[in-house]
C-alpha positions, -999 to 999 in steps of 0.1 A, spaced: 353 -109 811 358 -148 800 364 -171 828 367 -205 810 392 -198 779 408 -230 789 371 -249 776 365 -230 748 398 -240 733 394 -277 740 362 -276 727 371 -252 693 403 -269 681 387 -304 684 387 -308 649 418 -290 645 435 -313 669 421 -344 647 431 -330 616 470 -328 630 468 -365 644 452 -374 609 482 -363 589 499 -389 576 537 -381 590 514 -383 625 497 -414 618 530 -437 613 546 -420 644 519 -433 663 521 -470 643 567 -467 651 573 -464 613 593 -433 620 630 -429 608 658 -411 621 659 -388 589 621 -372 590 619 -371 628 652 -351 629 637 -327 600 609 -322 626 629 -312 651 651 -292 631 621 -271 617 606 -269 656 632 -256 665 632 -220 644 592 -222 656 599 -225 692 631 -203 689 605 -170 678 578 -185 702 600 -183 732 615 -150 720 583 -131 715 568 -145 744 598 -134 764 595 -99 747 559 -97 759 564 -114 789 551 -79 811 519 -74 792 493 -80 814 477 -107 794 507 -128 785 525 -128 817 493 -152 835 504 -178 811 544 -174 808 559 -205 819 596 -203 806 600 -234 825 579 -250 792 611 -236 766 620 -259 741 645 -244 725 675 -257 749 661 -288 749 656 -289 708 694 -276 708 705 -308 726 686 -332 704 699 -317 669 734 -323 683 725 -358 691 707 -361 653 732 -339 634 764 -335 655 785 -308 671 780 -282 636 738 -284 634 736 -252 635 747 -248 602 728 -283 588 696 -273 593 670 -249 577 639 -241 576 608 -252 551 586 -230 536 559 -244 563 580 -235 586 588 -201 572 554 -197 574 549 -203 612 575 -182 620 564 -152 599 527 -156 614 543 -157 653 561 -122 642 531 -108 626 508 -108 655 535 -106 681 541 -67 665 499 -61 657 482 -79 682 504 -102 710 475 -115 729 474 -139 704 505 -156 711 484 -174 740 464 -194 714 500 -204 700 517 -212 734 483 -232 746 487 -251 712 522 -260 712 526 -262 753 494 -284 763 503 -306 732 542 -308 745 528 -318 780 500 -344 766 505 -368 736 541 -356 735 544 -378 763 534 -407 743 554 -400 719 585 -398 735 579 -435 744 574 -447 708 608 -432 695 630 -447 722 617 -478 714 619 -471 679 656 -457 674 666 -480 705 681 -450 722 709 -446 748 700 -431 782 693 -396 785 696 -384 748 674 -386 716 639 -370 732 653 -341 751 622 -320 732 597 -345 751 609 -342 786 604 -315 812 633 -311 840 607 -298 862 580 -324 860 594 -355 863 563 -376 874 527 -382 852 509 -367 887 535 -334 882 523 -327 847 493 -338 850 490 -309 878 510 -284 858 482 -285 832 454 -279 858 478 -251 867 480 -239 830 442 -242 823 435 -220 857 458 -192 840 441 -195 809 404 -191 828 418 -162 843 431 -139 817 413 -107 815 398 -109 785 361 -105 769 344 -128 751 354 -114 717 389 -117 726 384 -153 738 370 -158 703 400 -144 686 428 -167 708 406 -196 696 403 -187 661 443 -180 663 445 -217 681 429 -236 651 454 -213 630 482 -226 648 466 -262 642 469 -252 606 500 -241 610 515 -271 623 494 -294 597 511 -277 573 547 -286 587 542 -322 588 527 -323 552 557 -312 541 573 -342 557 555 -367 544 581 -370 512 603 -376 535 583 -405 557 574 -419 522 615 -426 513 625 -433 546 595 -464 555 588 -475 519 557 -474 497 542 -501 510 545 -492 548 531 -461 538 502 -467 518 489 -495 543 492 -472 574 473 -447 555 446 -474 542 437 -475 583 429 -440 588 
């Protein structure tokens, strides 16, 4: 038995996790050269991710491995639903499609959710801690940047029941504690961090396939000198 998953994810997607804030769609989010266009094309291609994440996790929410660490109070899709109407209008549903990186998630999140569902923790730890930590952040930089009204625009950043820094900042304590408490090996905890820096992959690969549209949206110039700062 593992009792400190929660450490040996930290400490084995570090490079992972730097690779995904290297990217270059990443690295002019954090700068504020972000459009409307490629930041609703990340939502829009989230939103078939978390759509399967949520729906596997919910099939296997009994198994006794995956149940320690379901939190449907972390879902995203509602919350990704009410953005895309806000980005798209009333008929997103039938503006948006996924890429291929995107394709790609998805497929990966049904492979192992039929062979081998344990996994789906490195996937939720991945997406979830990430949602809870810099998403924060982020949230901040796009109201400022699109100048949004009240209450709509970052619905995927915001958490109806954590409403303070000191409740998520506790929820994640929470979420590590379930993670060091998962009956599992340590050749099990190797595999969920294996999977993690997959998922890292993963999600590099979706905002690579952005970066065309970050290019158009900011200009070549914008572009090229935030890169030239990496």
């Amino acid at each position: 038995m593992t009792n400190n998953l929660a450490t040996q994810l930290r400490q084995g997607t570090q490079k992972s996790h730097r690779l995904a804030e290297d990217t270059a769609y990443m690295q002019c989010f954090l700068q504020g050269a972000i459009e409307q266009e490629p930041f609703r094309q990340l939502l829009s291609n989230l939103y078939f991710v978390y759509s399967v994440l949520e729906e596997e996790l919910l099939k296997h929410r009994d198994h006794i491995v995956i149940n320690s660490i379901y939190f449907p109070q972390l879902n995203r899709k509602e919350n990704l639903e009410a953005d895309l109407a806000y980005y798209y209008g009333d008929r997103w549903n039938v503006e948006i499609s996924p890429s291929e990186a995107a394709r790609d998630y998805v497929s990966r999140l049904h492979q192992i959710s039929a062979t081998e569902p344990i996994l789906l923790v490195a996937h939720a730890y991945v997406r979830y801690l990430g949602d809870l930590s810099g998403g924060q952040g982020l949230k901040n930089i796009i109201r400022n940047a699109f100048d949004l009204p009240e209450e709509v625009g970052t619905r995927f950043y915001e958490f109806d029941t954590l409403l303070s820094i000191g409740a998520i900042k506790e929820f994640k304590l929470q979420y590590r504690d379930a993670l060091n408490s998962l009956p599992i090996d340590e050749e099990l905890a190797t595999e969920i961090v294996n999977e993690a820096n997959y998922a890292f992959r993963l999600n590099c690969d979706l905002l690579h396939s952005l970066e065309p549209a970050v290019r158009a949206s900011i200009g070549e110039d914008v572009y090229t000198k935030i890169l030239s700062l990496v």
